[in-house]
Residue, then its C-alpha position, 0 to 999 in steps of 0.5 A: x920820659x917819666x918812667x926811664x930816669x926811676x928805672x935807670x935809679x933802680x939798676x943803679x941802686x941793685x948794683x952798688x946795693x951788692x956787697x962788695x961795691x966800695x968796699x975792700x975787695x976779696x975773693x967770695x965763693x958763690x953760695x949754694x942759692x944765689x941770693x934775689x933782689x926784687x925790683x917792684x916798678x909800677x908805672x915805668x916805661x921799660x917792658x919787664x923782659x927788657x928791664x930783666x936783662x938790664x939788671x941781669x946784665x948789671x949783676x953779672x957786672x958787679x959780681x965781676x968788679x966785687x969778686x963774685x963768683x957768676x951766679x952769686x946774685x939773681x933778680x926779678x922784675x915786675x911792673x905789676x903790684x899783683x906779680x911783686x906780691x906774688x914773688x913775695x910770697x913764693x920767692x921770698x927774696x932776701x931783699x927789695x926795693x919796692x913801692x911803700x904800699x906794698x912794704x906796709x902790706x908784707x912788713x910783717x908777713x915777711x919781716x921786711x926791713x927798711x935798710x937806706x933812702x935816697x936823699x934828693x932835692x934834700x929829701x928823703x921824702x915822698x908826697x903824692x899829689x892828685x893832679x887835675x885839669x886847670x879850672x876844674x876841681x880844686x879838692x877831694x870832696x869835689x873828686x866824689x865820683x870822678x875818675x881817678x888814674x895813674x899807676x898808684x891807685x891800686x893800693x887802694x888800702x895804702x892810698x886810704x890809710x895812709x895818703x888820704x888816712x882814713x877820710x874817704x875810702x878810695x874804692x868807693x869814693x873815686x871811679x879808680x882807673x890804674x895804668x901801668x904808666x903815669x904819663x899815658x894816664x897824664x895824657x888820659x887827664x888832657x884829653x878829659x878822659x880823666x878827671x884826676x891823675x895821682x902821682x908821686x913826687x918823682x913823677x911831679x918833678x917831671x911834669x915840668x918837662x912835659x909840652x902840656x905842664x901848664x894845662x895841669x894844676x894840684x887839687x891835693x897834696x898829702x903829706x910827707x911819706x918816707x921814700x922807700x930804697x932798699x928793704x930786707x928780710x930780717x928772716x932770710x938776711x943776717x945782720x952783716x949782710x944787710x950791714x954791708x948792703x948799707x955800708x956799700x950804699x953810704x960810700x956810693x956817691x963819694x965813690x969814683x964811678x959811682x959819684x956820676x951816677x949819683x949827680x945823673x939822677x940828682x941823688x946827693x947820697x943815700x942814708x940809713x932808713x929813718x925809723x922815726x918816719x917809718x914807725x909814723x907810717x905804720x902807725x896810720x897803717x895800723x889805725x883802725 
């Protein structure tokens, strides 16, 4: 399914993201507040109170293999855009791994700070692509007034300024139709419920195992995006542990158990956050 490899992804990236995960071990004291990690998940399969267990389950994991007293790390997980921003405001985690729309809107707010991207496929970058029936539209101006679904069109303001910048305003250019799950939106689209699907290049990557692949065709294709990993707040984080955090990530697929899991999802390492490609996005964020 579409969803279930990203999910699996994140709990892989939560529990080899926590310090002390290939690297020298040594015995930690529990602080007095256990430190959050916010995993945003629009468009997954998982139901969020099986998704919470699993990563809850994991930390107790790596707290266990890196010395940690129980209860040193904590999780939430949502499927909603609206439920991430809400846990940004009120919980203010110490760190994050969340859709790029939703980075862009809270960098400042809450001093977000890109720490490490996956490389896959030799990439570190993301493209969406909007995904029509054979034989229908061919480009965006033909889209005017079409329905357009998917689990990444809420971020209408992402979607304006930075995968379309600037040239048509999503909101009142498409007939948006947001789903929780991109392959029922795909299915939407086969069956002419749809006119459009946008997804990201993970979800295109899949298509290709899906019995009606050959039905669908691209109409649009932005360009390169940085992908998003792990994010901190610079406020509620010091500079050694988010150094940690991205020290234990660097190791992660030259490490025993952890070199598994890289080649199970097609991960060939993690690498510090680009901040060239970071500072062009937030370039076209700002524009007016």
């Amino acid at each position: 399914m579409l969803g279930k490899h990203f999910h699996l992804l994140t709990v892989m990236l939560l529990a080899w993201s926590i310090p002390g995960i290939g690297l020298a071990r040594e015995v930690q004291t529990a602080p007095s507040s256990p430190m959050t990690v916010l995993i945003c998940y629009p468009g997954g399969s998982a139901r969020s109170q099986d998704a919470q267990s699993a990563t809850d389950t994991m930390l107790r994991v790596v707290e266990e293999a890196g010395d940690w007293t129980a209860g040193s790390m904590t999780s939430l997980f949502t499927t909603h855009i609206n439920e991430c921003a809400t846990h940004l405001d009120e919980e203010k985690p110490q760190f994050a791994i969340t859709t790029l729309g939703t980075f862009l809107a809270y960098r400042e707010k809450r001093n977000l700070i890109p720490l490490v991207q996956p490389v896959i496929n030799g990439s570190s970058s993301d493209k969406y692509r909007i995904v029509v029936r054979k034989g229908t539209f061919t480009s965006i101006e033909e889209l005017k007034g079409k329905t357009l679904g998917g689990s990444l069109v809420e971020e209408t303001v992402f979607f304006k300024r930075v995968i379309l910048q600037g040239k048509v305003d999503p909101a009142s250019f498409f007939i948006l139709k947001g789903s929780r799950r991109a392959l029922r939106s795909l299915r939407a689209l086969v069956k002419g419920e749809l006119d459009a699907v946008m997804v990201n290049s993970q979800q295109y990557r899949a298509l290709g195992s899906l019995p009606f692949a050959s039905e669908l065709e691209v109409a649009f294709t932005s360009e390169e995006v940085p992908l998003v990993g792990l994010v901190a707040n610079g406020k509620r984080t010091t500079p050694e542990q988010r150094n940690r955090f991205l020290k234990a990530l660097e190791k992660m697929c030259e490490h025993r158990d952890g070199k598994q899991l890289c080649e199970l999802f097609g991960i060939e390492r993690f690498v510090p956050a680009d901040e060239q490609a970071f500072k062009t996005i937030i370039t076209l964020w700002n524009a007016p």
